[in-house]
C-alpha positions in Angstrom: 11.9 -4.0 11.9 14.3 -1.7 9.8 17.3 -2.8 8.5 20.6 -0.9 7.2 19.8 -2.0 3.4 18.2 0.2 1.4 16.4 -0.9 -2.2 15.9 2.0 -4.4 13.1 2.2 -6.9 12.7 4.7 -9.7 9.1 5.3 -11.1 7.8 8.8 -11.6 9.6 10.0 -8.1 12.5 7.9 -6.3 11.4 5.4 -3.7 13.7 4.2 -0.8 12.6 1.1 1.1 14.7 -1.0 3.4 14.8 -4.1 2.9 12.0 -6.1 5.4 10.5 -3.3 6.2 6.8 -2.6 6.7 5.5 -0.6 3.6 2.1 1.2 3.1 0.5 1.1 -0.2 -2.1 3.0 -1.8 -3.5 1.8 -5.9 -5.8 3.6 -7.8 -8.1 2.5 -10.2 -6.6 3.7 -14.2 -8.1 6.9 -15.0 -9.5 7.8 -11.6 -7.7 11.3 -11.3 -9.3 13.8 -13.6 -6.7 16.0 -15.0 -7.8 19.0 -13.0 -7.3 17.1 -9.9 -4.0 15.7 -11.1 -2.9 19.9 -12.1 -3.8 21.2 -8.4 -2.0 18.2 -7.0 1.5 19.4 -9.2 0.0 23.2 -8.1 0.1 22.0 -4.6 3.6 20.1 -4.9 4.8 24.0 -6.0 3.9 25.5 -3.7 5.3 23.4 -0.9 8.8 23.6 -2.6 8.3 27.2 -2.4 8.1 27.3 1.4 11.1 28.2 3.4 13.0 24.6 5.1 12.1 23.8 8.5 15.2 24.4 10.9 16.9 20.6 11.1 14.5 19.0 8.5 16.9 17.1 6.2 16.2 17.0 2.7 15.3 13.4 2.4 12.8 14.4 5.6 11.2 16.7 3.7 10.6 15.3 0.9 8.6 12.2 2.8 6.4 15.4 4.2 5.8 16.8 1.5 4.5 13.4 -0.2 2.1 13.1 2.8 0.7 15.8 2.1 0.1 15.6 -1.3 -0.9 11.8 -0.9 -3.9 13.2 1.8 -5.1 15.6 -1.0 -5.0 12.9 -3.4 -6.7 10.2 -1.2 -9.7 13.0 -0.1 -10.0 13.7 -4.2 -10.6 9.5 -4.8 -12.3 9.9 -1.9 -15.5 12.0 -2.9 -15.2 10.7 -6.7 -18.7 10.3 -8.0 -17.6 9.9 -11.7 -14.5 8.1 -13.7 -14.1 4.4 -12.7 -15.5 2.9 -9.6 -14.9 -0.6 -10.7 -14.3 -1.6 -6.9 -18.0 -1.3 -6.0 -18.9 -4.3 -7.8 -18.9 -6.8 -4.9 -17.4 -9.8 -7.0 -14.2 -7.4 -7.7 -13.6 -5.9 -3.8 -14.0 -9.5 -3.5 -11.5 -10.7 -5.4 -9.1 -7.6 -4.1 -9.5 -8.9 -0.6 -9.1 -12.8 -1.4 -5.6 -11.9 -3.2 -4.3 -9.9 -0.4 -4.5 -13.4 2.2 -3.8 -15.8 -0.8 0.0 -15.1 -0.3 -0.4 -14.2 3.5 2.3 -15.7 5.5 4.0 -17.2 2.6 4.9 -13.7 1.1 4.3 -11.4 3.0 2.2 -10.4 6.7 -0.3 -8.7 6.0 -2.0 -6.0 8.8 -4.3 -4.3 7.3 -6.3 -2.9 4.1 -9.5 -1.3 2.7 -10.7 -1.8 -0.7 -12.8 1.3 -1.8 -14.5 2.3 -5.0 -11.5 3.3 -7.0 -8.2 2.4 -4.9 -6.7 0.2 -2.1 -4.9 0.9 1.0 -2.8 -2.1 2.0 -0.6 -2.2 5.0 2.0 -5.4 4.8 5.6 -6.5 6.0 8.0 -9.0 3.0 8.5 -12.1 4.5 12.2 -13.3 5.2 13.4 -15.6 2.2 14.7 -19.0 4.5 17.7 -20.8 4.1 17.5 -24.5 3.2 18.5 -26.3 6.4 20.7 -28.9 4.0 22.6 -25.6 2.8 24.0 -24.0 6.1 27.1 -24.6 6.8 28.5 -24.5 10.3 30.9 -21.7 10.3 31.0 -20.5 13.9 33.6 -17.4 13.5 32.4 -16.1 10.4 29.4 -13.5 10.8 25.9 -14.6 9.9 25.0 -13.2 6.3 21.9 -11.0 5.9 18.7 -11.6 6.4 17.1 -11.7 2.5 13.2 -11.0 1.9 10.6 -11.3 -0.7 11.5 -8.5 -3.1 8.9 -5.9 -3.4 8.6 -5.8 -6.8 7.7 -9.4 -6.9 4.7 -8.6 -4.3 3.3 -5.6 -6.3 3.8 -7.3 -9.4 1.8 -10.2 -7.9 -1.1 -8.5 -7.1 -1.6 -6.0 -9.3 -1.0 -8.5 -12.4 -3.6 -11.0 -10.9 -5.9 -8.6 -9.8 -6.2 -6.3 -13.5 -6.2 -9.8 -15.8 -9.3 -11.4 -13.8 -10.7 -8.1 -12.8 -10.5 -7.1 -16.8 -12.2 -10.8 -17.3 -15.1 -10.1 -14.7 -15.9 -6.4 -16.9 -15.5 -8.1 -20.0 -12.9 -5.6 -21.4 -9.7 -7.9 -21.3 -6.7 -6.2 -22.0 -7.3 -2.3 -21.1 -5.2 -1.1 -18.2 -7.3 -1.4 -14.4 -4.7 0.1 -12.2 -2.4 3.0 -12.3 1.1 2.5 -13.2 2.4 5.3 -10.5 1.2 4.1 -6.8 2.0 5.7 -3.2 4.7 3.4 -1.1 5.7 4.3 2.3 7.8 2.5 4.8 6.7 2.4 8.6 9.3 4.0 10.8 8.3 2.7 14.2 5.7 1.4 16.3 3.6 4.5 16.8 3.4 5.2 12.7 2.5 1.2 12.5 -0.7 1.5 14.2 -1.3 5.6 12.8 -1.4 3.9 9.3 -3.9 1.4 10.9 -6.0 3.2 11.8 -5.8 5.5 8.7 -6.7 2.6 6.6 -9.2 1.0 8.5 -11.2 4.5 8.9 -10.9 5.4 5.2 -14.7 4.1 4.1 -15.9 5.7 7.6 -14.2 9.4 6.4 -15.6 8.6 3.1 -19.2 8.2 4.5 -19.5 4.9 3.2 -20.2 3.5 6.6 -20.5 4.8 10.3 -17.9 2.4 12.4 -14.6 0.4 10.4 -15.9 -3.0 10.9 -19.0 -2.2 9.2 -17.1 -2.1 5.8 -17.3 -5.6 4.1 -14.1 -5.5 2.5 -11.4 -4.2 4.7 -8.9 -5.8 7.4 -11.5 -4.0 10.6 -14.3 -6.5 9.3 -12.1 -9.7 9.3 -10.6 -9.3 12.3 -14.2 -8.8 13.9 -15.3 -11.6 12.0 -13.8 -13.4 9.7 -9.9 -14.4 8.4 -7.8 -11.9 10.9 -9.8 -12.7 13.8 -7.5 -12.9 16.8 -5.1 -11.0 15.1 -2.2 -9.0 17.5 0.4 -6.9 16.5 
């Protein structure tokens, strides 16, 4: 699943992702961190650089701690929102979020799971591996096989977030305003055991919000269509 190529992408904070790796994402609606919550999240973020290193912990490994932590206080803050955009809650828009993640499934990307809530989405998805015209291979049988190439990233994001804002915007009637935050949380799955942590995470998000009592019962998430509609069947 992880390969020795790394992309690096510069936002607000670096991002490292190997390339064909699986990556978690989390999007929030624009504007849906007041400012206090967004001061006791850089509070927070001080006072975990303040704390002594763990014995072994690399710096690179602490950093991705540190962001876990402050992405769980961020997630419980969107979480109990009651006020600032909740554009999500309109069915035809959680709609539309969940019809763009499968219109590009299995031609894109794999997608394994996602939850749209009120004011962000958790998606859970793997690039797909860019093929190599069969009339373009050349048979070279003592010359090493080049590297695998995947859907960039960028191109994914880009995809869905563009798509989503413009006919979102369209649906609200207020074409042109910003509908997502331009910084977003990207995480790449290590192994097997974080794969179906994250899984869970995201499939239990409207349950911890109190939105509903079991995973499935939440219209627009990856637990309802695999109990009963487009990821039925679905293994991993």
């Amino acid at each position: 699943m992880i390969q020795s190529f790394k992309t690096f992408y510069r936002r607000r904070l670096p991002h490292w992702q190997p390339e064909g790796a699986t990556i978690f994402f989390t999007w929030r609606l624009y504007g849906s961190m007041p400012k206090e919550a967004l001061e006791r999240l850089a509070e927070e973020r001080k006072q975990l650089e303040r704390k002594p290193h763990r014995a072994g912990e690399s710096e690179r490994e602490r950093a991705i701690r540190h962001d876990k932590i402050i992405f769980g206080l961020a997630d419980e803050i969107l979480d109990r929102a009651k006020h600032g955009p909740l554009w999500l809650k309109d069915p035809r828009l959680a709609k539309l979020m969940a019809d763009a993640f499968f219109y590009h499934n299995g031609q894109r990307y794999d997608l394994f799971a996602y939850v749209v809530m009120p004011n962000h989405v958790h998606v859970l998805l793997r690039p797909k591996e860019i093929g190599q015209p069969e009339e373009n291979k050349v048979e070279q049988p003592f010359q090493a096989a080049p590297a695998p190439r995947y859907v960039p990233i960028c191109k994914i994001t880009q995809g869905l977030k563009g798509y989503t804002a413009r006919e979102a915007n369209r649906l609200l009637g207020r074409t042109g305003q910003p509908f997502w935050q331009d910084e977003s949380y990207d995480h790449w799955v290590r192994d097997e055991t974080e794969f179906i942590r994250i899984i869970a995470y995201i499939e239990n998000n409207p349950v911890k919000a109190g939105l509903v009592a079991r995973p499935e019962d939440w219209r627009w998430s990856s637990a309802w269509e695999r109990r009963w509609g487009r990821l039925v069947g679905q293994t991993f």
